[in-house]
C-alpha positions in Angstrom: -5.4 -88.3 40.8 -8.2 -88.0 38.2 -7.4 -85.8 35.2 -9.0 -82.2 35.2 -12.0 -81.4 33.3 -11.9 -77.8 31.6 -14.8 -75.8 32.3 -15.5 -73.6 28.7 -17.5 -70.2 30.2 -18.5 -68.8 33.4 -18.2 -70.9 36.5 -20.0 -70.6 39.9 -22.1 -67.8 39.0 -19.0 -65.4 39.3 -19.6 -62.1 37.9 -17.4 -60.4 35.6 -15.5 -57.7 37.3 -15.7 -60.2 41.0 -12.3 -59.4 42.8 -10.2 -62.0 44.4 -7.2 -61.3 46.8 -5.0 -64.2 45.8 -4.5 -66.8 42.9 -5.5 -69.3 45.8 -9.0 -67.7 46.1 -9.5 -67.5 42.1 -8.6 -71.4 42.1 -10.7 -72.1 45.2 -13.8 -69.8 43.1 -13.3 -72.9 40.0 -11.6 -70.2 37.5 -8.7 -71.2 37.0 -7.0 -74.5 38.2 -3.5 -73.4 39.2 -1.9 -71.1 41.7 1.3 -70.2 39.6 0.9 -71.0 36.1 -0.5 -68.2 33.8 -2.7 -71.3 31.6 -5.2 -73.2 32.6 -5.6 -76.6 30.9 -7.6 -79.9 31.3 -9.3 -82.4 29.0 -12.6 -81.5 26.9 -15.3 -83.7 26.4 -13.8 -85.2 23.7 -10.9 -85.9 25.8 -8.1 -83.7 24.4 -6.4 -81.0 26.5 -7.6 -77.6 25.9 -7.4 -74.6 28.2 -10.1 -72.4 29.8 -8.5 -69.9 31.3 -5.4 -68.0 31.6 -4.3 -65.0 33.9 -2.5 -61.8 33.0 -0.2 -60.4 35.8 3.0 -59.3 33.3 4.4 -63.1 33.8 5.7 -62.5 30.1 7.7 -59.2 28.8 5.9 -60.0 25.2 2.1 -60.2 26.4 0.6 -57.0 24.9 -3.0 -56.3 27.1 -5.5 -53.6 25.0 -8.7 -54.7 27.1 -10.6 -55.9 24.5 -7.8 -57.1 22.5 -5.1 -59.1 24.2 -1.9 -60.8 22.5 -0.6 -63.1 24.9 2.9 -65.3 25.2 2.3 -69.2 25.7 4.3 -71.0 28.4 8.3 -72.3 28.6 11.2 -70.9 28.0 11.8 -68.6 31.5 14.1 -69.1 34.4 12.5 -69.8 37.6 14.1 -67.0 39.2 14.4 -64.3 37.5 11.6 -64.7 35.1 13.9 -63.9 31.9 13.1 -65.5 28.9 16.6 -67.8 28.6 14.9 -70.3 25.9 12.8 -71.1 22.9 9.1 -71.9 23.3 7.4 -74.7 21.4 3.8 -76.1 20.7 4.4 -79.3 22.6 4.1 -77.3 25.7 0.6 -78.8 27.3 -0.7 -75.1 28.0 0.5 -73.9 24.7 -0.9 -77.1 22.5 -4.1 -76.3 25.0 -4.7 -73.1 24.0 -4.1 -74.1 20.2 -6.8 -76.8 20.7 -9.4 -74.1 22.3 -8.4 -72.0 19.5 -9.3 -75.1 17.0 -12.5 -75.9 18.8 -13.7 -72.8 19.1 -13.9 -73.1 23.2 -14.1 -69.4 25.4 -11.3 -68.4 27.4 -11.8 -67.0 31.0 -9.4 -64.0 31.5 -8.4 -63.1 34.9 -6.2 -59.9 35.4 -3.4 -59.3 38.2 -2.0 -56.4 40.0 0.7 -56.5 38.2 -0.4 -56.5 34.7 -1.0 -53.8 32.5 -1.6 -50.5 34.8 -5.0 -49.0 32.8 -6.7 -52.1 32.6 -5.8 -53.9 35.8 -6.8 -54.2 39.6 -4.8 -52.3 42.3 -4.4 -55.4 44.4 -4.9 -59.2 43.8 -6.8 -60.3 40.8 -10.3 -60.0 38.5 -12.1 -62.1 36.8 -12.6 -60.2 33.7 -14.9 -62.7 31.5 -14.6 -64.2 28.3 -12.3 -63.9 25.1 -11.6 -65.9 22.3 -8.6 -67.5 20.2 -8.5 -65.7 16.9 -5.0 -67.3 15.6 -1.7 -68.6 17.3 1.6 -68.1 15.6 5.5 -68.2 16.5 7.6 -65.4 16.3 10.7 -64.3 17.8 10.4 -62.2 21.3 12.0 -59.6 22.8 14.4 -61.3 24.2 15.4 -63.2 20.7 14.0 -66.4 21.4 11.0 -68.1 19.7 8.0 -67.5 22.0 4.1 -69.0 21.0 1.6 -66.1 20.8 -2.2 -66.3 20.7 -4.4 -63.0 19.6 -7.6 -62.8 21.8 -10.5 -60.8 21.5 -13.6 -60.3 24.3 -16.6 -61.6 23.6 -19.4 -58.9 23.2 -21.0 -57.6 26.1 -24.6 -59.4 25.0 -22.4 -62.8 24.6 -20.9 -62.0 28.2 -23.7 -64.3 29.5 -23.9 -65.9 33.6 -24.9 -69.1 32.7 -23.4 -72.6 31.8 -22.5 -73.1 28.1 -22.1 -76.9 28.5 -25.1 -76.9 25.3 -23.1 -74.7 23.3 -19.8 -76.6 23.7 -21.7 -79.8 22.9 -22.6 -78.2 19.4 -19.0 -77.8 19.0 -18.4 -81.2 19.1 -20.7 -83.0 17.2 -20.5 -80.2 14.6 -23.9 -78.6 14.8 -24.3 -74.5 14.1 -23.8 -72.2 16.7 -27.2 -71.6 18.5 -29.4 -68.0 17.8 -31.2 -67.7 20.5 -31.0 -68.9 24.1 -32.6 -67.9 27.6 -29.7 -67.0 29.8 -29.5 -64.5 33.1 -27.5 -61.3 31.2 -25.0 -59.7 32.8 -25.4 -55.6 32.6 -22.0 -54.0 32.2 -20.4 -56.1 34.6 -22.4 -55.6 37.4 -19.8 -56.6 40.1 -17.3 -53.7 38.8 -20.3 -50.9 39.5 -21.2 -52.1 42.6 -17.9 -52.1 43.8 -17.4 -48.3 43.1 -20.8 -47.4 44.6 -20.1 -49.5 47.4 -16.6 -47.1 48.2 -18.9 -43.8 48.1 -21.5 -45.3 49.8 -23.7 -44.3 47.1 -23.2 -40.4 47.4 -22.5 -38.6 43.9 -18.8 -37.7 43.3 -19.5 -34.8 41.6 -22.3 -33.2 43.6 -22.1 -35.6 46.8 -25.6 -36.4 46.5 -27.2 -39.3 47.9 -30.3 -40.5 46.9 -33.0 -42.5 49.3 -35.7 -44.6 47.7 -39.1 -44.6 48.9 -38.5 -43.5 52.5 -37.0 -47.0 53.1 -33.4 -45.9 53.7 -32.2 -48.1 51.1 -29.9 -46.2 48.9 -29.3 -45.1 44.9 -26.5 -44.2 42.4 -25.4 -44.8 39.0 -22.1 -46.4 38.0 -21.1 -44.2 34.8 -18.9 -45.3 32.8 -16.3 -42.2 31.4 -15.2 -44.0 28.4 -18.8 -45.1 27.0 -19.0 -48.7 26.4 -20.9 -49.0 23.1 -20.4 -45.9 21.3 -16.9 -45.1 22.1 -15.6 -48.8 23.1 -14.4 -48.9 26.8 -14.1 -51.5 29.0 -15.7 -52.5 32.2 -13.2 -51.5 34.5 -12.9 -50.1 38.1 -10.4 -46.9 36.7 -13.5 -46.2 33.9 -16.4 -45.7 36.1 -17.7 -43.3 38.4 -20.7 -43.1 40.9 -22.9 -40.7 40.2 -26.7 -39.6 40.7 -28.8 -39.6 38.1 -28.8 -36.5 36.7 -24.7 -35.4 37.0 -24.6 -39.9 34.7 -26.9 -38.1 32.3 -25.0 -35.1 32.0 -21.7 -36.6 31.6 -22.8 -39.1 29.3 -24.1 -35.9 26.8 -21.0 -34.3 27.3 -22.0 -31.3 29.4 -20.2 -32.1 31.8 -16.4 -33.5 31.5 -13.1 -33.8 33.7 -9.5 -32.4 33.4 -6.5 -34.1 34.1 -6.3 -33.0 37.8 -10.1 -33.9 38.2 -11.7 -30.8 37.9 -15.1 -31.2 37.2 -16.2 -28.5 34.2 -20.0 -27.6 33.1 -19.5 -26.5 29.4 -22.4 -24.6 29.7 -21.1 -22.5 32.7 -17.7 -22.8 32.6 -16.3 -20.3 34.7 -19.2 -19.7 37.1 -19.4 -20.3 40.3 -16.8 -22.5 42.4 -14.6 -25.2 41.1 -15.2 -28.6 42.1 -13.2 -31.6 42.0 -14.8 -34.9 41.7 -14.4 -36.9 45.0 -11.9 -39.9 45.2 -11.0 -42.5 47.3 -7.7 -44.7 48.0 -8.9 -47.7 46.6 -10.4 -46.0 43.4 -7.1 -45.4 40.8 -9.4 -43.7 38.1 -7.6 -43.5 34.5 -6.4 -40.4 33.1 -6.8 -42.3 29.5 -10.3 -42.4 30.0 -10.7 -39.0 30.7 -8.8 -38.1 27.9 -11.1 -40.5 25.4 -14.6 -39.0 27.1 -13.0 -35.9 25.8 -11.7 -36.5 22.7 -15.1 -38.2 21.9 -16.9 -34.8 22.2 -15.1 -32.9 20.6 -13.5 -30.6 23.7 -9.5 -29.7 23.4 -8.2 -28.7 26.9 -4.8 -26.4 27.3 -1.4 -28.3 27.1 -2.9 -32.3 26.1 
């Protein structure tokens, strides 16, 4: 069997934010290359191994996931069964010394994020492709289980560097030592397109605040926003189902100033008529696990202190 080449970047013009029911389907979609293993590792076109991808689904006690920051535990070391860590960890693992050659090299990491991973950051069911990080330093240090475990420190790329397009030119720089290219003509991705569409997609485009839906042009075809609660530039959130909303227009505007914000429970509140009128509740569905952290951040960002938090 030939030996697998890694793929550094996007693949198969998958979004960020494209869901996947099973690992099967994310190795089928040229992600990642295995159905169990968290790493995913191959030879580089200088023909060492190096990994591409990895996915977080809590196969490790240690991995720590903060979204854009992720600190995550190499390979080896766990029992089969009961996915205790039972041994020591070392660098001659091939998904660890991968990752420590990506890290080397300078290659991107793909990130794809499990159901079972960490709860604010994760899908409900199955996995997402979440884009690209990269290896800011590897070290050793003992776990919580008191056994050497290898840990790598990622960090996502930023959003205009989240690019839908082949890198091969940029990874070729990397190995014959040129600088980094300035400038480059690339299709952009706009705040993970695939996560918004999804959430307008469950409201079939009506508001969840006002439960308006807007037609275009007499055609039928239908409009909404995907707001994000936790803004991404200003106040640093991700691109996450649990973090954005669809709205109209002009309820996205107003949230985005801060005139309008949500409770715990979901109650919609106009600062500017608080008290007024009826209460509303923004409208939910099943599949839609928005996070109360968010909420809490939109808050906190301007300014507004509710009872009891």
């Amino acid at each position: 069997m030939a030996a697998y080449r890694a793929v550094f970047g996007h693949v198969g013009g998958v979004l960020p934010g494209t869901r996947f029911a099973s690992r099967e389907e994310v190795k089928a979609a040229g992600l990642h290359k295995e159905n169990q293993a968290g790493i995913s590792w191959g030879l580089d076109p200088r023909g060492e191994r190096a990994a591409d991808a990895i996915v977080l689904s809590n196969g490790y006690e240690d991995d720590v996931d903060e979204w854009d920051q992720i600190t995550y535990t190499g390979a080896g070391g766990q029992d089969s069964n009961t996915k205790r860590q039972i041994a020591d960890q070392n660098w001659e693992n091939r998904g660890n010394e991968g990752l420590r050659r990506s890290r080397i090299n300078g290659y991107p990491i793909r990130v794809i994020r499990g159901y079972q991973g960490e709860e604010d950051f994760s899908p409900v069911s199955g996995y997402r492709y979440d884009g690209l990080y990269r290896i800011e330093r590897e070290w050793m240090e003992a776990g919580n289980a008191g056994f050497q475990i290898c840990r790598f420190a990622l960090r996502r790329l930023d959003d205009d560097r989240q690019e839908l397009s082949s890198i091969e030119g940029q990874v070729q720089d990397l190995i014959e030592g040129r600088p980094p290219r300035a400038t480059a003509t690339v299709e952009r991705i706009i705040r993970d397109t695939a996560v918004v569409r999804r959430v307008k997609s469950w409201y079939n485009y009506a508001c969840q605040i006002c439960q308006l839906a807007l037609r275009v042009n007499g055609s039928g075809s239908q409009y909404a926003e995907g707001a994000h609660i936790q803004s991404l530039g200003a106040n640093d959130g991700p691109d996450v189902d649990g973090n954005v909303l669809c709205l109209c227009p002009n309820c996205h505007v107003r949230l985005d100033r801060g005139a309008l914000y949500l409770s715990d429970d979901f109650e919609v509140i106009d600062r500017y008529a608080e008290g007024i009128g009826p209460r509303i509740y923004l409208r939910t569905v099943g599949e839609h696990r928005i996070q109360r952290r968010f909420i809490r951040a939109h808050r906190r960002f301007w300014g507004i202190e509710q009872p009891g938090i």
